[in-house]
N, C-alpha and C positions, 0 to 999 in steps of 0.2 A: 375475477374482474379484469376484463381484458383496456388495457391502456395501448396511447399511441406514441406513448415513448419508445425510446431504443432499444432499451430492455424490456420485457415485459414477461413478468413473473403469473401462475397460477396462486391461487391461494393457498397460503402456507403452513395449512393444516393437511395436504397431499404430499406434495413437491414442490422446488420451483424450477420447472423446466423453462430453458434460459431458449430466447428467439429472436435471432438476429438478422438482420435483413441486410448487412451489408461482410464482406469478410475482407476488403478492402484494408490496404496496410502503409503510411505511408511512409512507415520505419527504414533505415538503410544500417546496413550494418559499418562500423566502423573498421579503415582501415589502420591495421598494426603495424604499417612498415614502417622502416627509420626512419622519417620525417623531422622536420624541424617543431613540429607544432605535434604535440600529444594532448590527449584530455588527462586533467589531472586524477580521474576519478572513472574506475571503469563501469560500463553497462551494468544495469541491476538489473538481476532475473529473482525472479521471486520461485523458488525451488522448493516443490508440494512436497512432504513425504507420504512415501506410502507406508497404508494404516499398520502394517505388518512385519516393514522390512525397516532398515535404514538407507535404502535407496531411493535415490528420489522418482518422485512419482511423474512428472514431467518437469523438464526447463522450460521455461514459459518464457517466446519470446517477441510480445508483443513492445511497442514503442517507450523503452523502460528509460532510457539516456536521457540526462538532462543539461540542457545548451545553456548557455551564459544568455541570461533575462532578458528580452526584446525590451524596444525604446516603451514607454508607459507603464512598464511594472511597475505594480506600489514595492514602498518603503520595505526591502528585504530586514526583516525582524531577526533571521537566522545572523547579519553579519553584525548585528549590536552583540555585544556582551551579556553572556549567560550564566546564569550558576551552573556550576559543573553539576549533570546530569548523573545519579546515582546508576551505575546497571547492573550490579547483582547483590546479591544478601547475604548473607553469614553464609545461608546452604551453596552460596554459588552457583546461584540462578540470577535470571535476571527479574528485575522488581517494578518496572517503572510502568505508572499508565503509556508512555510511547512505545514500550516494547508489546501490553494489549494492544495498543490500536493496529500495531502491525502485523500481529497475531491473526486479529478480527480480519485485517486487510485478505491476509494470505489464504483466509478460511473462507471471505465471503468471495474472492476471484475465482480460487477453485470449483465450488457450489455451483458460480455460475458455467462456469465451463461443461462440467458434469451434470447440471441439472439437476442439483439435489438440493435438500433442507440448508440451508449454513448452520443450523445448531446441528442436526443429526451429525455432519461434517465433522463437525469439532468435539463431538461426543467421538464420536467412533477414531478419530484420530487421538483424541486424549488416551483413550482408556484401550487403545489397540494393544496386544502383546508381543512385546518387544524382541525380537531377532535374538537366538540363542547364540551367547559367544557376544553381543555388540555392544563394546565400548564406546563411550564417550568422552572426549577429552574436554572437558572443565575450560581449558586452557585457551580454546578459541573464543570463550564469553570474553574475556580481556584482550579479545585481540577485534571484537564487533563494533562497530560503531553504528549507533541510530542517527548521528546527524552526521554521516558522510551524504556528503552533496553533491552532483557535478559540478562544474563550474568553465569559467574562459580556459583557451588549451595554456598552455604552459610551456615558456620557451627554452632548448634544448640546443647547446651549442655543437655536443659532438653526438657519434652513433651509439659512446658506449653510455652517455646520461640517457640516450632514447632507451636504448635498452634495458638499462637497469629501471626507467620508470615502467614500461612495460611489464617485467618481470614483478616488480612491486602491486599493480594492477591485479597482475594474472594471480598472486598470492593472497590478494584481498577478496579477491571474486571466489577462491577457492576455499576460504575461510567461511565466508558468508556462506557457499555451499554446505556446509559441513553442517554451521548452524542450525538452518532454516531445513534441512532436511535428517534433523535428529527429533529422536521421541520428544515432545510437547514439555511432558514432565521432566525430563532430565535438561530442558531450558529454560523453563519459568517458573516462576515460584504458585504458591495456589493465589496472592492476590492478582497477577498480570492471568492466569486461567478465569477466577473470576469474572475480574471485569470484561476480559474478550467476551464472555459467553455472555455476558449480561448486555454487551455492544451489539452482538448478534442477535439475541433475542427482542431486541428492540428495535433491530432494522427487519425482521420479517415481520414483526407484528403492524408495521408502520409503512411496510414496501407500498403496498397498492397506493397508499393517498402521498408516497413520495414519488412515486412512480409518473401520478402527473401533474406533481409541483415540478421535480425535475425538467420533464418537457417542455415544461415555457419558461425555462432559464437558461438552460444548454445555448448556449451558441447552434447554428444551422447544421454547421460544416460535421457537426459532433455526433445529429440525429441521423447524416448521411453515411458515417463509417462505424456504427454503433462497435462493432465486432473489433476496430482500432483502439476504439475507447471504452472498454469494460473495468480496466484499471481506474481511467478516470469516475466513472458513474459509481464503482462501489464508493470509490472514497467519498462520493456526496452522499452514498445513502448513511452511511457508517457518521459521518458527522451530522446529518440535518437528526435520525434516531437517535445520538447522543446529546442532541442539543434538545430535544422535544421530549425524551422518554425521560432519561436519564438526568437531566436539569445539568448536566455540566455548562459552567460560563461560555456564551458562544466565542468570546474574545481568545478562548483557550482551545477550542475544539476547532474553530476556523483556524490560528496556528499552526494547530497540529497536522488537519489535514491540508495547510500548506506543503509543510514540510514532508509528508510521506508523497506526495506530489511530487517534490524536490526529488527525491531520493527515486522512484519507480518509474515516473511518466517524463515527456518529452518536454523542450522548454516552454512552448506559451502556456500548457496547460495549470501553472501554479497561479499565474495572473489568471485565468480564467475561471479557479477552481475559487479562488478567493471572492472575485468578483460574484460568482451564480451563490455564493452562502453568503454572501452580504445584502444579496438583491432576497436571498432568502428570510434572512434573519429579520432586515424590514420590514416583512409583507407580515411575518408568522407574529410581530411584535406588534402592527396597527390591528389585526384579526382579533389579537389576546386583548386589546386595548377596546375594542368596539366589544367584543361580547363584555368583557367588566363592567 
C-alpha cells in the first residue's frame, strides 16, 4: 500500500524498502575548539553493529545533537525528580524498558536505511555469531547513561576546563560506541530483547495505517526533508505501535519517546514529537470512543 507520507514502506510480509524523496540535511557539525562556551553533552550517533563482527556497521550521522528547548516547549518532565532508573541485572546486562525502546530505535533506523524487515534485523543481529577472540567489557554498562541529554552550553573560564570537558565528551561518546556496537546479548538481558522485538513486531504490523496517520501530523518542513528526519518518524512509529498494539499507558510511551528525541534528534524536535502523539492519542481516543 503505497502512502504519501515521507516514509513509505512496502508491505511487511516482503520487505520494507525505505523511499525518500528528499536527502537534504540541515545538521552542522559542531565546532571543538577552546571556546568559552562548550555543549555539555556530546553528539549522539547511534552506532549499528555489524551482524558478524564487533565493528560497527556505520556511524550514522544524521541531526543527532540536542540544543537547549526553544521558547513554547511544554513542561520538561526529564528536569523534575526521578526514581533512580534501574540499568542492569544480577547478569549484568541491562534491564529496563528504556534501554528496549532504544534497542527497537537503533534496529527500526537501521531497517530503514537498508530497506529491510526490522524484525528479520533484529533476529539476525540477536542470533549473529560472535567474532572469535571478542571481549566484552561489562564495565562500560555502568559507565552508559539512558538519560544523558544535551542541554544549554556550559560556561568555561580557562582553556585547560575547555579541554578537559571536551576530553570528557570524546570519552562518553567513545563508551556509548563500544556499547551500541557490541553483540545484542552480551547487552541486554532476554526481557529488554523481548520487548524490542515485540515494539518491532508491532510497528510493522501497524506501518501502513501509521504511515498515513503520521502525514497529517508531521509538521510541513518534516514531509520536505523526510531523509533529515527518519530518526524523527521511527520514534513516532515505535510509540503510536506501543501505544495501539501493545496497550502501554500513552502518558508513558509519549515520555519515553520524548526522551529518546532528547538524546538522538536536534532541539525542536522533542516539542514537536510530543505535540504530533498528543494530536495522536486524541484523535485514536475519540475513534475508540465513537466505535464503543
Amino acid at each position: 500500500m503505497e502512502a504519501s507520507s515521507a516514509l513509505s514502506f512496502s508491505p511487511p510480509k516482503t520487505h520494507l524498502p525505505l523511499n525518500l524523496y528528499s536527502s537534504s540535511s540541515s545538521s552542522s557539525p559542531l565546532n571543538h575548539s577552546l571556546f568559552i562556551k562548550l555543549h555539555s553533552k556530546p553528539l549522539k550517533s547511534l552506532l549499528l553493529s555489524s551482524p558478524s563482527t564487533r565493528s560497527p556497521l556505520q556511524c550514522l550521522p544524521p541531526p543527532l545533537a540536542v540544543a537547549e528547548a526553544p521558547e513554547g516547549t511544554p513542561p520538561d518532565n526529564s528536569a523534575a525528580p526521578r526514581a533512580p532508573l534501574q540499568r542492569v541485572d544480577k547478569s549484568g546486562r541491562f534491564c529496563s524498558p528504556r534501554a528496549a525502546r532504544e534497542l527497537a530505535l537503533m534496529i527500526a533506523y537501521a531497517a530503514c536505511l537498508e530497506g529491510s524487515d526490522p524484525v528479520r534485523l533484529f533476529d539476525k543481529r540477536v542470533n549473529a555469531k560472535r567474532e572469535t577472540g571478542y571481549v566484552f567489557d561489562k564495565e562500560c554498562l555502568s559507565h552508559y547513561d539512558h538519560m544523558s541529554f544535551g542541554g544549554a552550553p556550559v560556561e568555561v573560564g580557562t582553556e585547560e576546563e575547555a579541554e578537559e570537558l571536551i576530553l570528557k565528551n570524546e570519552k562518553d561518546s567513545s563508551n556509548e560506541a563500544e556499547v551500541l556496537s557490541a553483540p545484542p546479548k552480551l547487552v541486554y538481558n532476554r526481557f529488554v530483547l523481548r520487548l524490542a522485538r515485540e515494539i518491532l513486531e508491532a510497528v510493522v504490523d501497524r506501518w501502513n495505517q501509521h504511515v498515513l496517520v503520521i502525514d497529517k501530523i508531521i509538521p510541513p518542513n518534516w514531509k520536505d526533508e523526510p531523509a533529515a528526519r527518519i530518526l524523527e518518524l521511527c520514534i513516532l512509529h515505535l510509540a503510536m505501535a506501543e501505544i495501539t498494539a501493545i496497550g502501554t499507558r500513552h502518558q508513558i510511551v509519549i515520555n519515553e519517546a520524548v526522551d529518546l528525541t532528547k538524546r538522538f534528534c536536534d532541539g525542536c524536535a522533542p516539542r514537536i514529537i510530543n505535540g504530533c502523539l498528543r494530536t495522536f492519542i486524541k484523535n485514536y481516543n475519540a475513534m475508540n470512543t465513537v466505535q464503543s
